[in-house]
C-alpha positions in Angstrom: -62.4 -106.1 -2.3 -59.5 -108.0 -2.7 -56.8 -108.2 0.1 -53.9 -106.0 -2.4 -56.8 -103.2 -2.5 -57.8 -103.3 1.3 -53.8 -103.4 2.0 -53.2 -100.2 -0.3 -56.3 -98.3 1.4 -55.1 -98.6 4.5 -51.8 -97.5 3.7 -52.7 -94.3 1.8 -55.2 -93.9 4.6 -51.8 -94.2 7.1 -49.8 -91.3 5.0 -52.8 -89.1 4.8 -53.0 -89.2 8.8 -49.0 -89.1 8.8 -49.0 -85.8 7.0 -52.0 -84.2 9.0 -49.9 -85.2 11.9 -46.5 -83.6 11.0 -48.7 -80.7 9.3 -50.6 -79.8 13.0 -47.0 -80.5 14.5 -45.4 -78.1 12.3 -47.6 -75.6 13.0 -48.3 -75.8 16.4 -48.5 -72.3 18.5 -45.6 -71.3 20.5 -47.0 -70.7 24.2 -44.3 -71.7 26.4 -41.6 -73.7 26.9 -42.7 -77.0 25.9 -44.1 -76.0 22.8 -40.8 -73.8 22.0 -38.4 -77.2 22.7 -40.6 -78.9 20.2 -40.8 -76.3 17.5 -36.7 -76.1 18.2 -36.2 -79.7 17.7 -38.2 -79.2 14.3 -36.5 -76.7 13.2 -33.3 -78.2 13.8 -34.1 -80.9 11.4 -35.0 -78.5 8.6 -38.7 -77.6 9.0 -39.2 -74.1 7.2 -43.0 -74.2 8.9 -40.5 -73.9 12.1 -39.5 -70.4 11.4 -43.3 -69.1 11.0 -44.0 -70.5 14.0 -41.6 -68.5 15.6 -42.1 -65.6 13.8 -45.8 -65.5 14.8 -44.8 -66.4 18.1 -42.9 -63.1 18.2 -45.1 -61.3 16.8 -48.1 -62.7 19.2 -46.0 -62.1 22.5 -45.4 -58.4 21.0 -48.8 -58.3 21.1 -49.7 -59.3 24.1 -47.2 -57.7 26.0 -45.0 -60.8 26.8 -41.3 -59.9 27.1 -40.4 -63.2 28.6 -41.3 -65.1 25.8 -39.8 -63.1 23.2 -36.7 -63.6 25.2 -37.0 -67.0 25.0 -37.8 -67.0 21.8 -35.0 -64.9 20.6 -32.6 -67.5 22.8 -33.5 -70.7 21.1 -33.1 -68.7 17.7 -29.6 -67.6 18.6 -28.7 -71.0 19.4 -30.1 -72.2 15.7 -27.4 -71.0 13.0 -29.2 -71.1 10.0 -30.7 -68.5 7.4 -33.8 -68.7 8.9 -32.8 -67.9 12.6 -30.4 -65.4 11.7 -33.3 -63.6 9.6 -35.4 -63.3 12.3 -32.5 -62.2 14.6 -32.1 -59.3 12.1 -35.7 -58.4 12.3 -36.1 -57.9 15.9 -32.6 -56.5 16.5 -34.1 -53.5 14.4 -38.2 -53.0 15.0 -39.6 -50.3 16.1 -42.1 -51.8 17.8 -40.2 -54.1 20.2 -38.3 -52.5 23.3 -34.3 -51.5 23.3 -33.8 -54.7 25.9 -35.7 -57.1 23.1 -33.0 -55.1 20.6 -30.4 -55.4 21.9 -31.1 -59.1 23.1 -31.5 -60.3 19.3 -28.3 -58.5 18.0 -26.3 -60.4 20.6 -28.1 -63.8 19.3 -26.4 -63.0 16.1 -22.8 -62.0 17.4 -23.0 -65.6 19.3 -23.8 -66.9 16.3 -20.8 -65.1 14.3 -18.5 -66.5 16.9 -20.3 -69.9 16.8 -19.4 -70.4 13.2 -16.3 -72.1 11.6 -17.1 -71.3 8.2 -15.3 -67.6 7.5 -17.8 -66.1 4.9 -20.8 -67.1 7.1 -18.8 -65.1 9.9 -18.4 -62.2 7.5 -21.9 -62.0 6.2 -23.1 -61.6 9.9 -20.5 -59.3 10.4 -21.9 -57.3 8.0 -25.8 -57.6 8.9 -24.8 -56.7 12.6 -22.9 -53.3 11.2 -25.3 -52.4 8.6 -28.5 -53.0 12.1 -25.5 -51.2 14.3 -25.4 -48.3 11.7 -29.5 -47.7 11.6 -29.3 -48.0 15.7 -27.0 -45.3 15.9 -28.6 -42.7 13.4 -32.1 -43.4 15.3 -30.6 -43.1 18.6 -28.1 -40.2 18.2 -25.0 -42.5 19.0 -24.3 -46.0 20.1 -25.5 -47.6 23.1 -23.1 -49.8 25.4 -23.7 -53.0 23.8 -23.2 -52.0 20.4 -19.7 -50.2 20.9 -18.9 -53.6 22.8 -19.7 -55.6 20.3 -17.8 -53.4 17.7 -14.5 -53.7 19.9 -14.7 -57.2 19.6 -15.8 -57.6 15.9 -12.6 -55.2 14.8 -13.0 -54.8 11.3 -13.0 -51.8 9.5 -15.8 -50.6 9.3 -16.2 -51.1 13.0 -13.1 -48.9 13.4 -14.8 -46.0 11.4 -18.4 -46.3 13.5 -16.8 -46.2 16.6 -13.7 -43.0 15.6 -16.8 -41.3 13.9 -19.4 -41.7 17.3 -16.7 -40.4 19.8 -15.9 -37.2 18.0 -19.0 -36.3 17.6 -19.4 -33.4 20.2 -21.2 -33.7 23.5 -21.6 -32.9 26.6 -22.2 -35.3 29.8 -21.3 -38.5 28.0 -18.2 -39.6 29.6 -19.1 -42.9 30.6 -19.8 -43.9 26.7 -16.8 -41.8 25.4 -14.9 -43.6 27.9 -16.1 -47.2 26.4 -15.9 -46.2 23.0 -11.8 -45.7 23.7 -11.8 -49.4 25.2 -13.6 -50.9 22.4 -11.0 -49.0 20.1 -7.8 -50.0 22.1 -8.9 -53.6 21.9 -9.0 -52.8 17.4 -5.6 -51.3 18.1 -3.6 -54.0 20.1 -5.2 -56.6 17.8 -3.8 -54.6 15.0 -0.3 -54.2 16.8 -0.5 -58.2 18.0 -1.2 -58.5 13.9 1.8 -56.2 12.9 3.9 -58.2 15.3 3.4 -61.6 13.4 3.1 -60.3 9.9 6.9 -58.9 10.9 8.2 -62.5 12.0 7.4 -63.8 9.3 9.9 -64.6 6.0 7.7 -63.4 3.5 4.9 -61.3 4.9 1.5 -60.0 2.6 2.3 -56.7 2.2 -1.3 -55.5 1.2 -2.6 -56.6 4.6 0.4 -55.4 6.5 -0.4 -52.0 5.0 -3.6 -51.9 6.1 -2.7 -53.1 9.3 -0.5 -50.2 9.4 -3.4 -47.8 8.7 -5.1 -48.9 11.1 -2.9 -48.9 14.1 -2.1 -45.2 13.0 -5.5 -44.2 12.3 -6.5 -45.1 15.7 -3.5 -44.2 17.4 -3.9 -40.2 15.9 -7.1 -40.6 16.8 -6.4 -41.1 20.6 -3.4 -38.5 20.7 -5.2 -36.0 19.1 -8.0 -36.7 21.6 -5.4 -35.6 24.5 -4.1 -32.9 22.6 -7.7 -31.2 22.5 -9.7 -29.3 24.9 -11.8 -33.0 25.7 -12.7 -33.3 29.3 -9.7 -34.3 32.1 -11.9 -38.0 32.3 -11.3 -39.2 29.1 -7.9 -37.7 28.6 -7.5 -40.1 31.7 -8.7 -43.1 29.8 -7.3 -42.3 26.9 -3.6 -42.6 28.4 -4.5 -45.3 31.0 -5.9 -47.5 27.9 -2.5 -46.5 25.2 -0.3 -47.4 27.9 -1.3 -51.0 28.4 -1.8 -51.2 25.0 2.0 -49.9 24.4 3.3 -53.0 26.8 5.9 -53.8 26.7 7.1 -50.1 25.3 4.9 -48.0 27.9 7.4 -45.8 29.3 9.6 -44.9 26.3 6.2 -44.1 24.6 5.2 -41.9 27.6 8.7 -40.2 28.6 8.5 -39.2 24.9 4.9 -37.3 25.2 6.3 -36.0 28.5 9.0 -34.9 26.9 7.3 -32.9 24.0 5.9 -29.6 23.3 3.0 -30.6 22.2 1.1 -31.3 25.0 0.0 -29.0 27.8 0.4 -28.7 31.4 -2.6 -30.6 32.2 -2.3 -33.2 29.4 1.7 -34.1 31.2 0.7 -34.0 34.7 -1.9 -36.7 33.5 1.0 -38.2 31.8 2.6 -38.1 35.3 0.0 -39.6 37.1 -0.3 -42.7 34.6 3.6 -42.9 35.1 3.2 -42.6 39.1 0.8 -45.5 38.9 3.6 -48.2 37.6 5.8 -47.4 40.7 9.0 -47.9 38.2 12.5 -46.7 39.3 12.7 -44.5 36.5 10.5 -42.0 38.4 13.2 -41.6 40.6 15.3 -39.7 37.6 12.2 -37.4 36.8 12.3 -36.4 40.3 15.9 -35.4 39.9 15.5 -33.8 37.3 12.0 -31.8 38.3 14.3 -31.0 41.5 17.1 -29.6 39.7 14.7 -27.3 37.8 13.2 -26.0 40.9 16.8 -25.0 42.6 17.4 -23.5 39.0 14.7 -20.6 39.4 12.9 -18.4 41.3 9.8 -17.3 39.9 7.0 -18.7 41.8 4.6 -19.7 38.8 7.9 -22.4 37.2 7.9 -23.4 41.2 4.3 -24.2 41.5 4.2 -26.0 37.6 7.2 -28.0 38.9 5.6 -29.1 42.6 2.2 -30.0 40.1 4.1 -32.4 38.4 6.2 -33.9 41.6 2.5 -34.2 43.2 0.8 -35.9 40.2 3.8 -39.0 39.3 4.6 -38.7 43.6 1.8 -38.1 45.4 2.6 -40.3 48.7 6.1 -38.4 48.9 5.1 -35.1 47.8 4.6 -32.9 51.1 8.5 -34.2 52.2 9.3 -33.6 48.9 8.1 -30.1 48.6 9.5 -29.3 52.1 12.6 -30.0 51.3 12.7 -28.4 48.3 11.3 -25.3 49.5 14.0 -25.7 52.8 16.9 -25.5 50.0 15.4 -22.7 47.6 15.2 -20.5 51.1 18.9 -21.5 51.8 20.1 -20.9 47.7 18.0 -17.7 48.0 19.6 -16.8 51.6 23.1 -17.2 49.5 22.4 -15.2 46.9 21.7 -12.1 49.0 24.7 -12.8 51.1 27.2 -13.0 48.7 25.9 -9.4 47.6 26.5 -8.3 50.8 29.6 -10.0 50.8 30.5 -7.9 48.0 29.6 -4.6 50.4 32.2 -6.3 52.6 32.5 -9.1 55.4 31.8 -7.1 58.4 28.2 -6.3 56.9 27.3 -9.7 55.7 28.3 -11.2 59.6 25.5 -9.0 61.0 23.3 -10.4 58.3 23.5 -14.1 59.0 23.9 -13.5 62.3 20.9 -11.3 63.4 18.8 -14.7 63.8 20.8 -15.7 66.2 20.4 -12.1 68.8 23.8 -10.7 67.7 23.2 -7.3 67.0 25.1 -5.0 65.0 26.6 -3.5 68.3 28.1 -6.5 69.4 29.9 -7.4 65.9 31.2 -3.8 66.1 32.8 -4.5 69.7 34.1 -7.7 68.4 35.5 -6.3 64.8 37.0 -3.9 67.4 38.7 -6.2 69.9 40.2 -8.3 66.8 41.6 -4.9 65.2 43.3 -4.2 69.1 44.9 -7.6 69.8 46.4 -7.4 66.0 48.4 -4.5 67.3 50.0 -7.0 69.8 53.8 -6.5 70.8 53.9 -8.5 73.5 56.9 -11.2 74.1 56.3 -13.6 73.9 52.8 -13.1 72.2 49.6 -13.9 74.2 47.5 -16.4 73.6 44.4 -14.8 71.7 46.8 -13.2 69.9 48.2 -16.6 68.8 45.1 -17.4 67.8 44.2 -14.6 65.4 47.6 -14.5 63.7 47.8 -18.4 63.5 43.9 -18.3 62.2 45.2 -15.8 59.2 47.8 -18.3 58.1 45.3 -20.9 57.4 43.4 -17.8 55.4 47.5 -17.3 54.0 49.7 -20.2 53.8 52.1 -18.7 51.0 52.4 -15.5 52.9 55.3 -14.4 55.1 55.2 -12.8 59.0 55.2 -9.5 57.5 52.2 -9.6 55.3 50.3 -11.9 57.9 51.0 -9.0 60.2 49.5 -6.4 57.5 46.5 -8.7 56.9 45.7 -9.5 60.5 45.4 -5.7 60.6 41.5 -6.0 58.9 40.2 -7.5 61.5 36.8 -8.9 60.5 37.0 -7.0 56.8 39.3 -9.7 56.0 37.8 -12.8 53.9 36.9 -15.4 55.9 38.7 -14.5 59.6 35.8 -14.6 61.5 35.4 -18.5 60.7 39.0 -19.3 60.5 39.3 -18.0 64.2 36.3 -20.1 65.3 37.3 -23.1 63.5 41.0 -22.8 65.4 39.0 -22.8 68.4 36.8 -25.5 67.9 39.5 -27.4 66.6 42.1 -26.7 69.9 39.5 -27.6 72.5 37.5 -30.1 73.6 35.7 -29.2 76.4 32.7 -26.7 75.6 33.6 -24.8 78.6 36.9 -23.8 77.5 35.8 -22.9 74.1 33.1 -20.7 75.2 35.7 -19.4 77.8 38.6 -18.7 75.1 35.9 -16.9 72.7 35.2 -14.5 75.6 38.9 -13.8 75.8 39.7 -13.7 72.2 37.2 -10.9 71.5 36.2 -9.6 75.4 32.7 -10.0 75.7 30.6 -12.0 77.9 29.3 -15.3 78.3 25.8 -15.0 77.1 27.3 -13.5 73.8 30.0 -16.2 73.4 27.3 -18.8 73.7 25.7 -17.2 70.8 28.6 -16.8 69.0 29.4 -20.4 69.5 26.2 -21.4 68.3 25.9 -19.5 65.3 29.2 -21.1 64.2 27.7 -24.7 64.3 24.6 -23.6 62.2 26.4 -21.6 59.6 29.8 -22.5 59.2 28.7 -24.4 56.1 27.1 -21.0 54.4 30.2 -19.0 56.1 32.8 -21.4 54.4 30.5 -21.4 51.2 30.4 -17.5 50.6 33.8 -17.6 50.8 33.9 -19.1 47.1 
């Protein structure tokens, strides 16, 4: 045989072992993690046997019962992003036969695959596989699982919009936790709609067509959300709801939130929510609700407006609302306390002084005797006058500056029926001396009683003057 032949043999004889070699190579069983790097490295370089390999692999650890290698499997595919990969990806997101956990583990290999890609259409396509595997999921399982509304959030496109509004009105009971992740996943959709809105507006000449849509979107979700908290839904994911649209509001939170506060269309329940949420940001502007809330309390008496009002100072104050309500309650008893006074003052002066000041031990008797000594020293005709009777007739020229001696004289002849005397001589007192002593001693002259009584009389003057002076208007 010539040396050209024996040459040629041996080289035919080299490619024949070549291709056995990369023949056995391409189909070699994946067992573990040696044989997995190598099939990956082969795969990577465009070997189609690749892809059977791990496809038998799959369906061998299924098999045998071998999560940990499907796992893996499913890992090295994710990190693979071709047609092949993505293929199987799709397969085991949606069998039967493998667990949720080897599910859910395959359509997250094709999200970081979506997200790994810089070509759009290739991002759009998987977008669409993962929906159409998310869709089947959810009409197996009654509803989407964690993962799947997560991934939807992030993906927000249409027709992740619609899966997600359609799942969380479906009725049920006992599903807060999801309801409550469904409204994240939509809030992220809706501030990357109103991030999208923001720059469409900035620019000169926007697209109109995707700003309309845009548009839709933001509204659809938003209606969505309010008409949530407008229903009879549970008090957890009302709370959600309204801690989720007001971040997503920033930086127009508290207009957007005075404004539902502010309307009809919520009730009780949904605005002391609103409240809290508003409690939470610690803003000055809850000061002017208080106010306001305050002012409607002093406004009314019926008990049911007092304890709607003392809801809503205890949901946006809570740390302040037992002062709060102390005070308010202190000032409805004194507004309340006026109100029957000045009908008494109406039945005349001398009945409405035993009123206020029974609380202080003055009886009846006692504002008799007085009423009775002022009536006697008006009848005065002593030169010159005495002192007490200084004091009355000087106390009813403060009452009656304009008048002259003669109708002071007639006035002073009331005694305690006149308007405002029994202050007026208590304030001349008060204001003439400064030692307690002698004030105490010239109210014991003034109206003749004794010590004890003047004391009280004294006293009941510092408490009440204010009211006293007040019902005088």
């Amino acid at each position: 045989m010539s040396i050209h032949k024996k040459q040629s043999l041996h080289l035919l004889i080299l490619l024949h072992f070549c291709s056995l070699f990369i023949c056995n190579c391409g189909s070699r069983q994946i067992k573990d993690k040696d044989s997995l790097d190598i099939n990956h490295e082969q795969a990577k370089s465009g070997d189609k046997n690749s892809y059977e390999n791990y496809e038998k692999a799959l369906e061998k650890a299924q098999e045998e019962n071998n999560p940990e290698l499907q796992e893996m499997i499913i890992k090295d595919l994710a990190s693979i992003p071709t047609d092949e990969s993505r293929e199987l990806l799709k397969k085991e997101a949606q069998s039967e036969s493998t667990s949720n956990e080897i599910n859910t583990m395959a359509l997250n290999g094709l999200y970081e695959q979506s997200k790994a890609s810089d070509d759009p259409e290739v991002t759009k396509k998987i977008y669409s596989d993962i929906i159409d595997i998310i869709k089947k999921n959810a009409d197996k399982n009654n509803g989407l699982s964690s993962n799947e509304i997560q991934i939807l959030g992030e993906i927000k496109d249409d027709e992740s919009e619609k899966l997600l509004i359609e799942d969380l009105l479906k009725p049920s009971e006992n599903d807060e936790i999801r309801k409550s992740e469904i409204v994240q996943a939509l809030v992220r959709i809706f501030v990357d709609r109103k991030n999208e809105l923001k720059k469409q507006n900035e620019l000169e000449s926007p697209d109109l067509e995707k700003k309309s849509k845009l548009e839709a979107s933001f509204k659809n979700i938003e209606d969505t959300l309010l008409n949530l908290i407008k229903s009879d839904t549970s008090k957890i994911l009302k709370t959600t709801i309204l801690n989720e649209l007001y971040n997503a509001y920033t930086p127009d939170s508290r207009n957007k939130f005075m404004a539902m506060y502010n309307s009809n269309i919520y009730d009780e329940e949904t605005k002391l929510l609103i409240l809290k949420v508003l409690g939470y940001q610690k803003d000055p502007g809850n000061d002017e609700i208080i106010r306001s809330l305050k002012s409607e309390f002093l406004k009314t008496e019926n008990t049911k407006e007092h304890t709607r009002i003392l809801n809503r100072i205890g949901a946006l104050m809570p740390e302040d609302f037992k002062v709060i309500k102390a005070e308010l309650e202190k000032e409805m008893e004194k507004i309340i306390r006026r109100k029957e006074l000045k009908a008494l003052s109406a039945k005349g002066q001398i009945i409405m002084l035993k009123t206020v000041l029974k609380k202080y031990h003055i009886s009846d008797v006692l504002i008799d005797k007085i009423q009775a000594a002022t009536e006697e020293l008006s009848l005065d005709k002593t030169t010159p006058m005495k002192a007490e009777a200084v004091i009355l007739f000087s106390s009813v020229r403060e009452i009656y500056p304009n008048k002259d001696f003669f109708e002071i004289q007639k006035a002073v002849q009331n005694g305690l029926r006149l308007p405002g005397l029994f202050l007026a001589i208590l304030n001349s007192i008060d204001k003439d001396f400064t030692s307690h002593d002698m004030k105490i001693l010239t109210i014991k002259s003034v109206w003749k009683i004794e010590e004890a009584d003047a004391e009280n009389i004294y006293k009941a003057y510092q408490n009440e003057k204010g009211l006293l002076r007040e019902l005088l208007h």
